[in-house]
C-alpha positions, 0 to 999 in steps of 0.5 A: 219384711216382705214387700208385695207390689202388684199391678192390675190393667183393666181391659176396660174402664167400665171394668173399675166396677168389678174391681171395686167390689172384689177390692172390698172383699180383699181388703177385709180378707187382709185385714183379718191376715196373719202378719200383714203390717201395711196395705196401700193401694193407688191407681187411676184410670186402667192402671191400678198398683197395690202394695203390701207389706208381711211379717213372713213369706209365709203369711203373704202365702198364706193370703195370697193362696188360702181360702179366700177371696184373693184365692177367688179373685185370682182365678177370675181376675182375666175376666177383668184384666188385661194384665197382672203384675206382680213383684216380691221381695225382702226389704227393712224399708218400705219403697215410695210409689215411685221406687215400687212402680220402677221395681216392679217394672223392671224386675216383675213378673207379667201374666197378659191375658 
């Protein structure tokens, strides 16, 4: 399986708005994916996670980058952010929210805008 762990710090809390609404058309975006077998999401405040889990690379691939509204979100996502993490890898088991948010922290990728 491969595991996806991204974390999104909004510029402002009034900014939770605009991510609610990009989060709903996400969510029916991954929902119709091919190979995504798990989604979760936690956050409060400023600091939201996501997790999700695919059959291939290539079908996180092909979300993450193909036509859609994560592919929208992407390219606008400094107007909401302050910063975006993100954090890949292979694994059999799919890690707590402690263990991912440690992942990611240690070995992720951080764009600041």
């Amino acid at each position: 399986m491969i595991i996806s762990i991204t974390s999104i710090r909004l510029k402002s809390i009034w900014k939770f708005f605009k991510l609610s609404l990009f989060a709903l058309q996400n969510t029916k975006q991954l929902q119709n994916s091919k190979g995504m077998l798990k989604f979760k999401k936690t956050g409060l405040g400023r600091l939201h996670y996501t997790l999700t889990v695919w059959e291939t690379a290539d079908d996180l691939k092909a979300y993450a980058y193909g036509n859609g509204s994560h592919k929208q979100f992407m390219s606008r996502s400094k107007e909401i952010a302050s910063e975006i993490g993100t954090y890949t890898f292979e694994s059999n088991e799919i890690p707590d929210w402690e263990t991912a948010k440690k992942l990611l922290a240690e070995k992720g990728r951080f764009l600041t805008f």
